[in-house]
C-alpha positions as CSV (number, residue, x, y, z in Angstrom):
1,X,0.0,0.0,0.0
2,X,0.9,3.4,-0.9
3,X,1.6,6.1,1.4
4,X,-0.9,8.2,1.8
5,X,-1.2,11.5,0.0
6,X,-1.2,14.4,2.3
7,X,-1.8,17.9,1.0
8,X,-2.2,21.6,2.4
9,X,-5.2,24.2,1.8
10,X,-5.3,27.9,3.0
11,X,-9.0,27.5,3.6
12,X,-11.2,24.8,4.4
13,X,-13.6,25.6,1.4
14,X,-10.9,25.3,-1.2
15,X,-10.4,21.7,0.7
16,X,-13.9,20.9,0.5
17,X,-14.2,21.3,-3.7
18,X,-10.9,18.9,-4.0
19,X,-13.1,16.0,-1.4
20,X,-16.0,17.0,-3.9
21,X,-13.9,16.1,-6.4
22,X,-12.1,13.4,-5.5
23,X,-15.6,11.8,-4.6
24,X,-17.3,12.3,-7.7
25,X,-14.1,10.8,-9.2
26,X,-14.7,7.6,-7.3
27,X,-12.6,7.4,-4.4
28,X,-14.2,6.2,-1.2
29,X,-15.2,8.7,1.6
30,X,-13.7,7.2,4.1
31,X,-10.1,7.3,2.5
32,X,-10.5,11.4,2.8
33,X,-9.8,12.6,5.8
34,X,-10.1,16.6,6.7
35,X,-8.0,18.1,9.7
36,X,-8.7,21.9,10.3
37,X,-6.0,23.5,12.3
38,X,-6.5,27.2,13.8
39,X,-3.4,29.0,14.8
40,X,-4.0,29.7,19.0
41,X,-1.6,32.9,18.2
42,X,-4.3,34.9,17.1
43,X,-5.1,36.5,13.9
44,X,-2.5,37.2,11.1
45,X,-4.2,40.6,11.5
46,X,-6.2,42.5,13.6
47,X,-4.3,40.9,16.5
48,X,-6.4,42.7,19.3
49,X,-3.3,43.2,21.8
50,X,-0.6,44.6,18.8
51,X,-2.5,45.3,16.0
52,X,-0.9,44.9,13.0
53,X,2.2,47.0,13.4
54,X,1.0,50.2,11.2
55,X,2.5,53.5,11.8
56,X,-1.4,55.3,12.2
57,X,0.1,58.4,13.2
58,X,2.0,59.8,10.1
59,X,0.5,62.7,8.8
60,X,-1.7,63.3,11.5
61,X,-1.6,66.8,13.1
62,X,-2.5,65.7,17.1
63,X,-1.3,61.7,17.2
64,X,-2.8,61.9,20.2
65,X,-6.6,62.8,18.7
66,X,-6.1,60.1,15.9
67,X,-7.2,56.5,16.6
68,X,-6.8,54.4,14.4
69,X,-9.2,51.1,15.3
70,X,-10.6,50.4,12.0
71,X,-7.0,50.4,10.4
72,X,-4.8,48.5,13.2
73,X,-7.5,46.4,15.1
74,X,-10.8,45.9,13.4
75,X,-10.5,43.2,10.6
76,X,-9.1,40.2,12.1
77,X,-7.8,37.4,9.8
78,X,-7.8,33.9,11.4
79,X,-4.7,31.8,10.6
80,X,-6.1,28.3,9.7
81,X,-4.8,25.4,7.5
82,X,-6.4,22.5,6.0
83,X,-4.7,19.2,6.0
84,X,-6.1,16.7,3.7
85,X,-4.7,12.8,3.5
86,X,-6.3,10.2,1.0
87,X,-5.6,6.8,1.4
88,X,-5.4,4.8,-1.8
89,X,-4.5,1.0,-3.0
90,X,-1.9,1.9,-5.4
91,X,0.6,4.2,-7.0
92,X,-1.7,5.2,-10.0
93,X,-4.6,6.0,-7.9
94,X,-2.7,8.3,-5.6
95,X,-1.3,9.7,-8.8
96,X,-4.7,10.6,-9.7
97,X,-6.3,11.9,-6.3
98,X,-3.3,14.6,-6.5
99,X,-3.8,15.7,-10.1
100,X,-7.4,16.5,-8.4
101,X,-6.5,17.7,-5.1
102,X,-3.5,20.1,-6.5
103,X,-6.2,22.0,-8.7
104,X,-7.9,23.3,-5.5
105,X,-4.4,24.7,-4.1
106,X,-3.0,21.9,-1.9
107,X,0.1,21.8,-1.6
108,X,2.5,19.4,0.0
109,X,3.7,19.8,3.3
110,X,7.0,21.9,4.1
């Protein structure tokens, strides 16, 4: 048996249309296997202790007067990857589920 392919999405959505895929191309549910992982830093921005490291005060008469929430704190952007493994009987079949899974944006793992 194979080792199992293991692949890398940004989101979980763009990890959800490669299982689509990979389902409606005939592999078996239960050789998918979806792993969310959320960074327990914090956001990549909008980090609600630092913010994200903008000078806000440039150009501003009165620094002082100026806050900037909107700009430094508001949006926050959750860190989160997708880790997807398929489980297949053979070489060409795990060749296949990756020609699949790569068109959604997986990517090996570093």
């Amino acid at each position: 048996m194979p080792t199992p392919l293991t692949l890398i999405y940004d989101t979980f959505e763009a990890a959800s249309g490669a299982r689509d895929a990979l389902l409606d191309a005939g592999f078996d549910t239960a050789s998918i296997g979806l792993d969310v992982h959320a960074d327990e830093a914090g956001p990549a921005e909008g980090n609600f202790i630092l913010g994200n490291g903008r000078d806000t005060t440039r150009g501003v008469a009165d620094p002082t007067a100026y806050q900037p929430y909107d700009r430094n704190f508001r949006h926050g952007t959750p860190r989160r990857t997708t880790l997807m493994t398929v489980a297949t009987a053979d070489d060409r079949r795990r060749d296949e589920a990756a020609a699949i899974a790569t068109r959604y944006g997986g990517r090996p793992p570093a």
